[in-house]
C-alpha positions as CSV (number, residue, x, y, z in Angstrom):
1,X,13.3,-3.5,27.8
2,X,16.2,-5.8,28.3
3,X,15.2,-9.2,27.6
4,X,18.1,-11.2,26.7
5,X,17.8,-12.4,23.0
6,X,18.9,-15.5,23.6
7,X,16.1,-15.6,26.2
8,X,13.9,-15.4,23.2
9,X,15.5,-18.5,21.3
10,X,15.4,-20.5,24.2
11,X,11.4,-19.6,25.0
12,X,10.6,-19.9,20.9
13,X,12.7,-22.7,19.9
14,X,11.1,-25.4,22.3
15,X,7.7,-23.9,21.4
16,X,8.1,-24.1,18.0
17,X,9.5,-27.4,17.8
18,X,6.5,-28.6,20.1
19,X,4.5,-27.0,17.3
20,X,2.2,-24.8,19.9
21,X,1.3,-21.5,19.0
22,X,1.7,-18.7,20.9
23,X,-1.7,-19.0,21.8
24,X,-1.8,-22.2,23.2
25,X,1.3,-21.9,25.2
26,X,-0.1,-18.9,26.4
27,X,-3.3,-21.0,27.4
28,X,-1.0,-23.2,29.0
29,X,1.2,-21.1,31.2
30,X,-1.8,-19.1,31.6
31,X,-0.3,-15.8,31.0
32,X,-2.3,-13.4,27.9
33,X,-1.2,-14.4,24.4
34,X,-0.5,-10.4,24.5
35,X,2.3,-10.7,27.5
36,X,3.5,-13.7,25.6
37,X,4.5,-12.0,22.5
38,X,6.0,-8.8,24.2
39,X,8.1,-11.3,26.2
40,X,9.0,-13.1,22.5
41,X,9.9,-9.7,21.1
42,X,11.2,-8.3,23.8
43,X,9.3,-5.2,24.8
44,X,8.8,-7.3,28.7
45,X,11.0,-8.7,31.0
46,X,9.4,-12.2,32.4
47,X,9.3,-12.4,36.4
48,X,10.0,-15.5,38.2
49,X,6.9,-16.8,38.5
50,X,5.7,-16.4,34.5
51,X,9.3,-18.1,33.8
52,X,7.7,-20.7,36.0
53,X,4.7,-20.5,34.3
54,X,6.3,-21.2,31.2
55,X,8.9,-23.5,31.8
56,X,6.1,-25.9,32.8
57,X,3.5,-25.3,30.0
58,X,6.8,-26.1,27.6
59,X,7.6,-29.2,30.0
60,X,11.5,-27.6,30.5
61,X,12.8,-26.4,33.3
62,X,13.1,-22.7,34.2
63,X,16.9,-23.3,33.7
64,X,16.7,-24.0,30.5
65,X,14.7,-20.7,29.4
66,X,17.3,-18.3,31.7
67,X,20.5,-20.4,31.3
């Protein structure tokens, strides 16, 4: 796939430093903890709507994830 790296550090990093798992993020956005970790190691591609998805379980905005 071609997830961006940096797509990655900017999807981790806030999680991370939130201290949320991947799990509960997952929970969150409501996306499987499965699609969440082929998005953080880039075997997926995220659509608009799980950037969405994400970028308010993280409480960011979806331009900070695709910037």
């Amino acid at each position: 796939m071609t997830t961006d790296k940096r797509f990655v550090t900017r999807l981790k990093q806030p999680r991370v430093n939130q201290g949320i798992t991947q799990d509960a993020l997952a929970e969150k956005a409501r996306i499987s903890r499965t699609h969440l970790a082929r998005l953080e190691f880039r075997q997926q591609d995220p659509t608009l709507g799980t950037l969405r998805k994400l970028a308010n379980a993280l409480k960011v905005n979806v331009g900070e994830l695709v910037e």
